[in-house]
C-alpha positions as CSV (number, residue, x, y, z in Angstrom):
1,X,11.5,3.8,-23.7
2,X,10.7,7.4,-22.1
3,X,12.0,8.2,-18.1
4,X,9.2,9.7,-16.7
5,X,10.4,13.2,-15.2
6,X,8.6,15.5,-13.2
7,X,8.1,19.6,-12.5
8,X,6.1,21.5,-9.9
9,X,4.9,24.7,-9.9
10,X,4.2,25.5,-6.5
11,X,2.5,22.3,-5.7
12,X,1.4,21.4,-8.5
13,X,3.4,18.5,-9.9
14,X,3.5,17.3,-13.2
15,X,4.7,13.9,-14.4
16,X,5.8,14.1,-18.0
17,X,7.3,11.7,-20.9
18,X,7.7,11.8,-24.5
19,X,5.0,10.5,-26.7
20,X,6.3,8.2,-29.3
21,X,3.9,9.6,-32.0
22,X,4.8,13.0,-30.8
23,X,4.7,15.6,-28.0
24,X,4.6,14.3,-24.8
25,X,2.1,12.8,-22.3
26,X,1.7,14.1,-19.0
27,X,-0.3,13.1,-15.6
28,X,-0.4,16.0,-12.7
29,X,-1.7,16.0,-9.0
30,X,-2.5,19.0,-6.8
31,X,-0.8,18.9,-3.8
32,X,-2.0,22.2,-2.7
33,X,-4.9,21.6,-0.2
34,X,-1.8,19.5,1.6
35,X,0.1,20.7,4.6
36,X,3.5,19.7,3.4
37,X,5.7,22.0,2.1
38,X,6.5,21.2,-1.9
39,X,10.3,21.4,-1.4
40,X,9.6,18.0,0.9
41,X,6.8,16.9,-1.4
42,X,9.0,17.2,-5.0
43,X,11.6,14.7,-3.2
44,X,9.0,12.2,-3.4
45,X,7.9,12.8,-6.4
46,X,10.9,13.0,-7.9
47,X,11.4,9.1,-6.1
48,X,8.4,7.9,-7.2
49,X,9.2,9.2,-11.3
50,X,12.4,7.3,-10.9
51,X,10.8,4.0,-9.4
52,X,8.4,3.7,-12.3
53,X,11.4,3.5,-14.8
54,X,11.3,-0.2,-13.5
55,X,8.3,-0.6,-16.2
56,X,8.4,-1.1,-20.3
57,X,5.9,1.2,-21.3
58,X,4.7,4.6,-20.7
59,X,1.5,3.4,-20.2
60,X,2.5,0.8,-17.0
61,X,4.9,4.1,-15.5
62,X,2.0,6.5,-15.5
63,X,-0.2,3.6,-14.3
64,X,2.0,3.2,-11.0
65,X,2.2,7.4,-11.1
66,X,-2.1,7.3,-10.5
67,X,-1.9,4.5,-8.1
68,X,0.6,5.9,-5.5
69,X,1.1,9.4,-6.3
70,X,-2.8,10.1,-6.7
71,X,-3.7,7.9,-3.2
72,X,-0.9,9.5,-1.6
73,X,-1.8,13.3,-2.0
74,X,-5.1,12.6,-1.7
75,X,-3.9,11.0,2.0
76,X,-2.2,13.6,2.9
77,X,-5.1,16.3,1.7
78,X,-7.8,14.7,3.5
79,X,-5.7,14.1,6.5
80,X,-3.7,17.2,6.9
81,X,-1.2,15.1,8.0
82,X,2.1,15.9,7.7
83,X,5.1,13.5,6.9
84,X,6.6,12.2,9.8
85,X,10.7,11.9,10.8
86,X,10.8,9.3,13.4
87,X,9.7,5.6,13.1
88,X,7.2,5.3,15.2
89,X,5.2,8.3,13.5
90,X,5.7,6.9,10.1
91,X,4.1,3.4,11.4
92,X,1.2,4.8,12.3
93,X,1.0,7.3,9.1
94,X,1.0,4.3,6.9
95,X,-1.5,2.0,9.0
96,X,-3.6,5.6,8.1
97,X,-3.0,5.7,4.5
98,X,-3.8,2.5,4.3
99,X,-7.0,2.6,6.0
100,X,-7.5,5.6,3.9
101,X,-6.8,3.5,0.7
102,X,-9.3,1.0,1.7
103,X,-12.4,3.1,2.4
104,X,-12.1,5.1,-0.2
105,X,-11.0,3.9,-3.7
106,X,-13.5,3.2,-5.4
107,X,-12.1,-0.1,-7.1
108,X,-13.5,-3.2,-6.9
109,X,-11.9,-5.2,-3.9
110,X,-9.9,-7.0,-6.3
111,X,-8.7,-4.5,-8.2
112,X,-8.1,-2.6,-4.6
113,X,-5.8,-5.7,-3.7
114,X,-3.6,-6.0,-7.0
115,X,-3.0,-2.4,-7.0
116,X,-2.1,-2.0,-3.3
117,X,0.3,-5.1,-3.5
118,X,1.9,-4.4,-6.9
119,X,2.0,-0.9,-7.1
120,X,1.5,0.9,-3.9
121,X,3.2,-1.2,-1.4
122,X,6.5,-1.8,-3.9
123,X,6.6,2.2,-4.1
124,X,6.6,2.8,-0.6
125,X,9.4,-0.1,-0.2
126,X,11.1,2.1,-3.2
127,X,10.9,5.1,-0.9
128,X,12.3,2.9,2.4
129,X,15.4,2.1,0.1
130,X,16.0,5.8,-1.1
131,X,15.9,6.5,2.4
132,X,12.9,8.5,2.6
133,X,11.3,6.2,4.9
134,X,12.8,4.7,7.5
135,X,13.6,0.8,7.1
136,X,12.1,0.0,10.2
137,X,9.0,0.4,8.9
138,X,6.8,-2.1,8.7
139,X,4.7,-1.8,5.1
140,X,1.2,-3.1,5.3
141,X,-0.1,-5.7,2.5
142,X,-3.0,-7.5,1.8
143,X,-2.6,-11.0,2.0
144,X,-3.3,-13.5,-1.1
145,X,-5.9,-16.1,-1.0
146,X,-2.9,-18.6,-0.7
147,X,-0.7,-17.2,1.9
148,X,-3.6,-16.5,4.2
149,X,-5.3,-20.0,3.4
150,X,-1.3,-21.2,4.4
151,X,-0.8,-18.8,7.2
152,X,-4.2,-19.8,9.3
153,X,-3.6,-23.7,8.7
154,X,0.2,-23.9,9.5
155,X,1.3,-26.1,12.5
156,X,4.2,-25.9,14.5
157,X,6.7,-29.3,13.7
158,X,6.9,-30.2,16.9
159,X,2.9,-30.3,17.8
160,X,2.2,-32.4,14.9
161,X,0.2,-35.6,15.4
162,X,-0.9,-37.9,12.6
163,X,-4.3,-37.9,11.7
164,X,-6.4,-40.8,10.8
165,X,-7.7,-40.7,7.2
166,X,-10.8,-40.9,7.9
167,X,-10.2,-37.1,10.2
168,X,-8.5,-35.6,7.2
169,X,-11.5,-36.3,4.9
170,X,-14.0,-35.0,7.5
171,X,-11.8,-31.7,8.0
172,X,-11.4,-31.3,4.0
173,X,-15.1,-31.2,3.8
174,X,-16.1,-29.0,6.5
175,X,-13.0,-26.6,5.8
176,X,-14.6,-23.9,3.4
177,X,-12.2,-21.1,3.2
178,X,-11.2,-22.8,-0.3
179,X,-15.1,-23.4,-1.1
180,X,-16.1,-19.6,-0.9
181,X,-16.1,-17.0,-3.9
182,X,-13.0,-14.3,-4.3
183,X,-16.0,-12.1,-3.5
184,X,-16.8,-13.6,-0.5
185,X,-13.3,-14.2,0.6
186,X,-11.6,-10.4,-0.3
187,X,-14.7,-9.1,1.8
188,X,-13.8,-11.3,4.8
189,X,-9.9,-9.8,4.6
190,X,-11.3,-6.3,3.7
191,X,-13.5,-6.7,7.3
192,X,-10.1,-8.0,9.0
193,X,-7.8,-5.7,7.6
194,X,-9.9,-2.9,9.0
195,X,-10.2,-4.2,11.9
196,X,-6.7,-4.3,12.5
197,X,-5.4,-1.2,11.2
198,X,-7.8,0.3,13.7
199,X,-6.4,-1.9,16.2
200,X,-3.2,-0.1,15.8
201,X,-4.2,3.1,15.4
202,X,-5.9,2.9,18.8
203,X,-3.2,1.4,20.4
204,X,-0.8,4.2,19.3
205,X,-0.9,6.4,21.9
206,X,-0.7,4.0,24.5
207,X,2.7,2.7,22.5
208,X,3.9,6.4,22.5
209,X,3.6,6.9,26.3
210,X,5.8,3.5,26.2
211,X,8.4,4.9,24.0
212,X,8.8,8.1,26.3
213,X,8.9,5.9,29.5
């Protein structure tokens, strides 16, 4: 198996491994419409090339190198953002990214979810452990079927009351999260994710006047 390295020329970076039939294969992104200077940007990249090691084939590590690196730059161009150095400024520049992510990959919504969950998310946990990001900060996911399904329906031990059978039937039937398609369901969490990141991103300066108090 090939480690995936990577080279910049300016910003410009190129991901490259060898090919097993010969030569090598290579994937690049344009950073330059980006605010962020490439010595910062390469330390990243350089991350992210490492990470994808974590896969068998050349084919999976240049998969996870267009998920994240591709989403990321193209974050980071549209925004102008640059990368932030205290917590607070990171929560908000991922609640961003992620909103960013949402509205504009072109994916369909399942696709959206499995790549944001098992590729994108698990980078940007890669980066927290390299220390690029800070640990405090909180990664955004999108919630399964099942853990949301769980989540909503959970009670606390000590408010539980027994139900009669005959209630338990009649809130089986009426209960339709289960009895709606994936399509129907991802576009319900695609509505509520939204909502929330927005949430937060209007609350954040109202959080930063707290922090300075």
């Amino acid at each position: 198996m090939s480690q995936l390295c990577v080279t910049n020329v300016g910003k410009k970076f190129t991901f490259k491994a060898a090919n097993p039939k010969g030569g090598y294969l290579t994937r690049s992104v344009d950073a330059s419409p980006t605010i962020v200077d490439e010595s910062n940007l390469i330390r990243y990249m350089q991350e992210v090339a490492k990470f994808s090691g974590r896969y068998n084939t050349i084919e999976s590590q240049f998969k996870l190198i267009e998920n994240f690196a591709f989403t990321f730059v193209a974050y980071l161009s549209h925004s102008q953002a640059s990368l932030p150095t205290e917590v607070r400024h990171w929560q908000i520049f991922l609640h961003e990214y992620f909103r960013h992510y949402l509205l504009t990959s072109t994916k369909k919504l399942s696709t959206k979810t499995h790549c944001w969950n098992h590729s994108i998310s698990i980078t940007l946990e890669h980066l927290q452990e390299s220390g690029l990001i800070p640990l405090d900060v909180q990664v955004p996911k999108i919630p399964s079927r099942a853990e949301a399904y769980k989540s909503k329906n959970q009670q606390l031990l000590t408010k539980f009351k027994p139900k009669k059978a005959e209630e338990r039937v009649s809130k089986l039937l009426v209960n339709i999260d289960y009895s709606r398609t994936n399509s129907d369901y991802l576009d319900t969490i695609y509505n509520e994710l939204l909502d929330s990141t927005q949430t937060v991103l209007n609350a954040a300066p109202t959080l930063f006047l707290l922090f300075k108090s």
